[in-house]
DSSP file (Angstrom, degrees, kcal/mol; ACC not computed):
  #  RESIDUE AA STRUCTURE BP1 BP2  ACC     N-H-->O    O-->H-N    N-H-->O    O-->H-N    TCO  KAPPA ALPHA  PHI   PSI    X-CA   Y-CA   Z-CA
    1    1 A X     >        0   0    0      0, 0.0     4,-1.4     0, 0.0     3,-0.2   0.000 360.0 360.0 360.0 -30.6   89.3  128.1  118.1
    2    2 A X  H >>  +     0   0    0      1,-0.3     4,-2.2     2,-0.2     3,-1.3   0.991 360.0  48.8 -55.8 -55.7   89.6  131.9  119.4
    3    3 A X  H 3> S+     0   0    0      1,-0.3     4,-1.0     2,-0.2    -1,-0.3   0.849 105.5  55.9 -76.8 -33.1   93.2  131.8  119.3
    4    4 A X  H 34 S+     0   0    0     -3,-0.2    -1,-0.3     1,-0.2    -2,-0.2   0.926 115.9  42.6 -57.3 -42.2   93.4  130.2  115.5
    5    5 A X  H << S+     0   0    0     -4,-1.4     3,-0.3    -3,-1.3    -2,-0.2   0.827 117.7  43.8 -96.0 -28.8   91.3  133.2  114.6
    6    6 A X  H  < S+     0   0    0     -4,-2.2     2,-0.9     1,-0.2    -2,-0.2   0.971 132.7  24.0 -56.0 -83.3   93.5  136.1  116.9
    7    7 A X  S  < S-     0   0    0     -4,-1.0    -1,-0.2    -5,-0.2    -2,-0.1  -0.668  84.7-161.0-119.4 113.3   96.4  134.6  115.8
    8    8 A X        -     0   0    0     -2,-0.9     2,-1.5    -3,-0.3     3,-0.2  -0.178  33.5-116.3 -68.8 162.9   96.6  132.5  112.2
    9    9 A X        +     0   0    0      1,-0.2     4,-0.3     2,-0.1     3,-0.2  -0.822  43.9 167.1 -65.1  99.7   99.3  130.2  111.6
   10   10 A X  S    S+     0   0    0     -2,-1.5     3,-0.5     1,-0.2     4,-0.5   0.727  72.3  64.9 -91.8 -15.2  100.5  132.3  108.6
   11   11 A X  S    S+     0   0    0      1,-0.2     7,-0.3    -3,-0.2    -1,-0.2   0.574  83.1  71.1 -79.5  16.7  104.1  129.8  108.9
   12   12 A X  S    S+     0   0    0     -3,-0.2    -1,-0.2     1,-0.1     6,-0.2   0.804 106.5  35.8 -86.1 -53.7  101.9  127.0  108.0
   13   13 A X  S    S+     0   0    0     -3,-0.5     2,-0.7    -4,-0.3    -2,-0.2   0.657  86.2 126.3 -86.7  -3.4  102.1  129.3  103.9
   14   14 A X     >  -     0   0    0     -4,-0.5     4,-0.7     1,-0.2     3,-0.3  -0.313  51.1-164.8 -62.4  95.7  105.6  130.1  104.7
   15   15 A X  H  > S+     0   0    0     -2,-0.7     4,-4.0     1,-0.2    -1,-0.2   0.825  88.3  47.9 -63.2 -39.7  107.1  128.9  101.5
   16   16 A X  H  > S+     0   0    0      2,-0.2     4,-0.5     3,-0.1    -1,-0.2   0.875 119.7  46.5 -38.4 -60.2  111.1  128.9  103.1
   17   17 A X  H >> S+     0   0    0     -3,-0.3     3,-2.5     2,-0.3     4,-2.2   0.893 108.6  51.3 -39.2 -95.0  109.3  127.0  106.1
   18   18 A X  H 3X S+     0   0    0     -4,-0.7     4,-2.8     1,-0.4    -1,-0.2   0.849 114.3  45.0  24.0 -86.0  107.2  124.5  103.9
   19   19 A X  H 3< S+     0   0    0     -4,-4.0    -1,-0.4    -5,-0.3     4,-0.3   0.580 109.8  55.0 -69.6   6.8  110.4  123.4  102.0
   20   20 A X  H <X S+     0   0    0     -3,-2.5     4,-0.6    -4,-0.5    -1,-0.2   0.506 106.4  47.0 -18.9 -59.4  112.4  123.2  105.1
   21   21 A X  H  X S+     0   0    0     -4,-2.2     4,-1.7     1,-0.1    -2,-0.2   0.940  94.6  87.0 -74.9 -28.1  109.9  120.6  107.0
   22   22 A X  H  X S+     0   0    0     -4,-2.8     4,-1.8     2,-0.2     5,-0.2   0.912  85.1  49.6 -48.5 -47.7  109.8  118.4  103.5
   23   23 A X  H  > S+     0   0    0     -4,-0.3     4,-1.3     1,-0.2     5,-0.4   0.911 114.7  43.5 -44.8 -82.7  113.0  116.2  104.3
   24   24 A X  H  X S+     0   0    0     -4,-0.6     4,-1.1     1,-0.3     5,-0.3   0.664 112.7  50.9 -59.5 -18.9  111.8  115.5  107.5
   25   25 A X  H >X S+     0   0    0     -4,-1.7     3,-3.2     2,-0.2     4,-1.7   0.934 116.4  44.9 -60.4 -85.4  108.1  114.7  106.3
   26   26 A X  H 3< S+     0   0    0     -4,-1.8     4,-0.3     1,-0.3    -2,-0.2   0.466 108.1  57.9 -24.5 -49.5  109.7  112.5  103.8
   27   27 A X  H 3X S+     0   0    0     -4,-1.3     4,-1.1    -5,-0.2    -1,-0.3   0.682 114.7  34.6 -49.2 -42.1  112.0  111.0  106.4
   28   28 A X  H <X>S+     0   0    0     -3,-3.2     4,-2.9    -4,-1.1     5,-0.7   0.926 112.5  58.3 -92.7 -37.9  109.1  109.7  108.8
   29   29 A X  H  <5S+     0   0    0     -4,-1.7     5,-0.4    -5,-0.3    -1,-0.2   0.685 112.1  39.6 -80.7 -19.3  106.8  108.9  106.2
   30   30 A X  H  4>S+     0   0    0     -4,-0.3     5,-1.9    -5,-0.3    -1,-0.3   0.544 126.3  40.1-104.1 -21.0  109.5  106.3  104.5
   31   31 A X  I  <>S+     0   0    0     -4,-1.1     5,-1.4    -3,-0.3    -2,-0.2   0.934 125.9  31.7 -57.1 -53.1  110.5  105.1  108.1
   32   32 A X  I  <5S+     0   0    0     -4,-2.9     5,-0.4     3,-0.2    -3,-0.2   0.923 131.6  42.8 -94.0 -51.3  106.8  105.0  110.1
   33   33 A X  I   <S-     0   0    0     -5,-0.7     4,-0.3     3,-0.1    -3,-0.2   0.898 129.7  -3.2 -50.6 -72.2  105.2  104.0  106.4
   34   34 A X  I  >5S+     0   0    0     -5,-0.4     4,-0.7     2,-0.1     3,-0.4   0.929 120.0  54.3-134.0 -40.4  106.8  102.0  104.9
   35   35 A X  I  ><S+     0   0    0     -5,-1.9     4,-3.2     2,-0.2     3,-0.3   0.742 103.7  65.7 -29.8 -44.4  110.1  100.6  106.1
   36   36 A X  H  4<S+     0   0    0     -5,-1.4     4,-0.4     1,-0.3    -1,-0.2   0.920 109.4  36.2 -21.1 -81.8  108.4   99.6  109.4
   37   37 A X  H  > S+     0   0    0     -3,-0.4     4,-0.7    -5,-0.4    -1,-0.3   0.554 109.0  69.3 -68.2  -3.0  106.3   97.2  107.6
   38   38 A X  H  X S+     0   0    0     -4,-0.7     4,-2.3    -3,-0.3     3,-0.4   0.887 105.2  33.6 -74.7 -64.0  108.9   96.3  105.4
   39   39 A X  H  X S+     0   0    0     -4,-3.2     4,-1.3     1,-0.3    -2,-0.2   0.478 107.1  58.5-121.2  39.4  110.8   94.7  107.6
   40   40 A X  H  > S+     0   0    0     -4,-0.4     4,-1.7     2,-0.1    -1,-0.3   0.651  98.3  62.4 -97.7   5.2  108.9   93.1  110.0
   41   41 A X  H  < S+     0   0    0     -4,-0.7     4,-0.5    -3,-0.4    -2,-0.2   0.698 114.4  43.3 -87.1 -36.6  107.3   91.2  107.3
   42   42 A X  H  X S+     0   0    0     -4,-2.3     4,-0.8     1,-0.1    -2,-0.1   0.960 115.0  43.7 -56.4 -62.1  111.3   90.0  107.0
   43   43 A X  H  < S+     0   0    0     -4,-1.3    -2,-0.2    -5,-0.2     3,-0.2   0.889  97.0  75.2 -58.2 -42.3  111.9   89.6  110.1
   44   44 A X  T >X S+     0   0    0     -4,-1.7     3,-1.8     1,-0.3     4,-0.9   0.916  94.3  53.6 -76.1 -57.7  108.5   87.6  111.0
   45   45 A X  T 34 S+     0   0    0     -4,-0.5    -1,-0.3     1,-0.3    -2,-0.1   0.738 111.5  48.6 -33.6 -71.9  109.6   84.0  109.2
   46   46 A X  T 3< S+     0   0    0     -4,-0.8    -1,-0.3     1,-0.2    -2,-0.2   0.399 117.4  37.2 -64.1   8.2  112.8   84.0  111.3
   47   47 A X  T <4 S-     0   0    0     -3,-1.8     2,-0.2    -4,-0.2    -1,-0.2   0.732 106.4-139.8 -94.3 -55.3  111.1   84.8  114.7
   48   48 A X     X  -     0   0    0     -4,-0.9     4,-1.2     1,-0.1    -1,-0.1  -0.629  26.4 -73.2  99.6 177.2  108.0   82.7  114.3
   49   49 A X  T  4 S+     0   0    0     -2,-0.2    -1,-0.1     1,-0.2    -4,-0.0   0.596 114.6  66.8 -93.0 -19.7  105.0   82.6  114.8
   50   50 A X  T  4 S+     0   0    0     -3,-0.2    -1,-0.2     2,-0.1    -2,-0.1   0.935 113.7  32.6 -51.1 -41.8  105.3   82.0  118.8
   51   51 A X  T  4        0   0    0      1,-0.3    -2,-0.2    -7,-0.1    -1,-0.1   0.721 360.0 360.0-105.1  -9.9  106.5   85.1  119.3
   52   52 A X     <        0   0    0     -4,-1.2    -1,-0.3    -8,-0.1    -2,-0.1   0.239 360.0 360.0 -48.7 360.0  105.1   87.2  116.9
């Protein structure tokens, strides 16, 4: 917690920074989120239920 307070994240406010990381937010969060489930909820009928 010492170290937070020595030294802040100030790129955390950076705005150039900020919109830079947004793709990639955007990118995991429509992969990890929701594609994921997306398509094992496809896939599942044509595996079954044995191996699911």
């Amino acid at each position: 917690m010492t170290v937070f307070i020595v030294f802040p994240p100030t790129f955390l406010f950076d705005w150039d920074v900020f919109m830079g990381i947004i793709p990639y937010g955007l990118a995991f969060g429509i992969f990890g989120g929701v594609l994921t489930p997306l398509l094992y909820s496809i896939g599942m009928p044509h595996v079954g239920s044995g191996l699911g």
